[in-house]
N, C-alpha and C positions, 0 to 999 in steps of 0.2 A: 834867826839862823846864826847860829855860832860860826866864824871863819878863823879859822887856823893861819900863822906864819909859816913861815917855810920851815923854819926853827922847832915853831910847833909838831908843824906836819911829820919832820923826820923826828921826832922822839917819839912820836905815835906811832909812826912803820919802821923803827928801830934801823933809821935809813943815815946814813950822812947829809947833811945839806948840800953838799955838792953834788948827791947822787939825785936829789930829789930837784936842783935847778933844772939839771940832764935831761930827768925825767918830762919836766915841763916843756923842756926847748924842744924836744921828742916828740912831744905830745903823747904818753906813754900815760900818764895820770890823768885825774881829772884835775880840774883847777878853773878858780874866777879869776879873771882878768880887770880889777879897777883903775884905773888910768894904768898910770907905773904899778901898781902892785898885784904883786900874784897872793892870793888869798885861797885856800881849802875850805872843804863844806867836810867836818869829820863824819857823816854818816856815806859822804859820798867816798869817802878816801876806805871806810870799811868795808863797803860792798866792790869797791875795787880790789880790795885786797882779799875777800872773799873768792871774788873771779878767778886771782894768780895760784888757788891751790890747785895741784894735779893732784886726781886720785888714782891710785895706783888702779890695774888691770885687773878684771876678775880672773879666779881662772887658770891663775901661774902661781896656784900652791903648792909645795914641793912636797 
């Protein structure tokens, strides 16, 4: 399993690493926990970010 840095993680989701700590403290992401370190699994950070898209409404074609 490949683990991503936080560094990593936010060039992958085009994030800040500030946004992406946030995110962790939040619990808003997913993320490993190794002693002190926060580590990403990248297939689990892409089906999360799969999750965060809205698809628009059908229906409201003008």
């Amino acid at each position: 399993m490949e683990l991503l840095t936080v560094q990593e993680a936010a060039t992958l989701l085009n994030l800040k690493e500030g946004r992406v700590r946030t995110a962790v403290f939040r619990k808003e992401i997913p993320y490993i926990k190794i002693g002190a370190l926060v580590r990403f699994s990248r297939p689990d950070l892409i089906k999360w970010l799969e999750r965060q898209t809205i698809l628009p409404r059908r229906g409201l074609e003008c």
